[in-house]
N, C-alpha and C positions, 0 to 999 in steps of 0.2 A: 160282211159276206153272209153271215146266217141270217139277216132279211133278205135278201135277194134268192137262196134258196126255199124259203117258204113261200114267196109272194112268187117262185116258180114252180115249185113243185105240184099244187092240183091240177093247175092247164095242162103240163104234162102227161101226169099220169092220165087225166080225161083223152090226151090225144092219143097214147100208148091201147087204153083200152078201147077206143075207138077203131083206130086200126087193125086190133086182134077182132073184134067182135063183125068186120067187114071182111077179115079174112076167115075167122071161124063160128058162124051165127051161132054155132051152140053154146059157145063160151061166156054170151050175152049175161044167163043166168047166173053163173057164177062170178062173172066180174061184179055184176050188182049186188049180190049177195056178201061179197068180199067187203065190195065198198060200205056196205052199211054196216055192217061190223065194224068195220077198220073205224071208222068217224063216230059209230055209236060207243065205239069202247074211249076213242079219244074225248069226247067230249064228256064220259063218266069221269075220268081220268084224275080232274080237279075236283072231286067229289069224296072220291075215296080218301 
C-alpha cells in the first residue's frame, strides 16, 4: 500500500496544482516556489 501511494502521489498533486493555477493564475508562483522547496528540502534529506 505505501508504493502505490508514492508512485500516486506527484501526478496528483501536479493535477491539484494545475487546477488552482487555472483557477487562480497568481498562485502559479507560489505553487512553484513551494514545489521547489518541498523536493529541494526532500532530496537534501538523505544527506543530512
Amino acid at each position: 500500500m505505501q508504493v502505490d501511494l508514492m508512485l500516486a502521489g506527484p501526478p496528483l498533486v501536479s493535477l491539484l496544482a494545475g487546477v488552482a493555477i487555472l483557477a487562480w493564475p497568481k498562485l502559479l508562483s507560489y505553487i512553484v516556489a513551494f514545489y521547489l522547496i518541498f523536493f529541494g528540502i526532500m532530496g537534501l534529506l538523505p544527506l543530512i
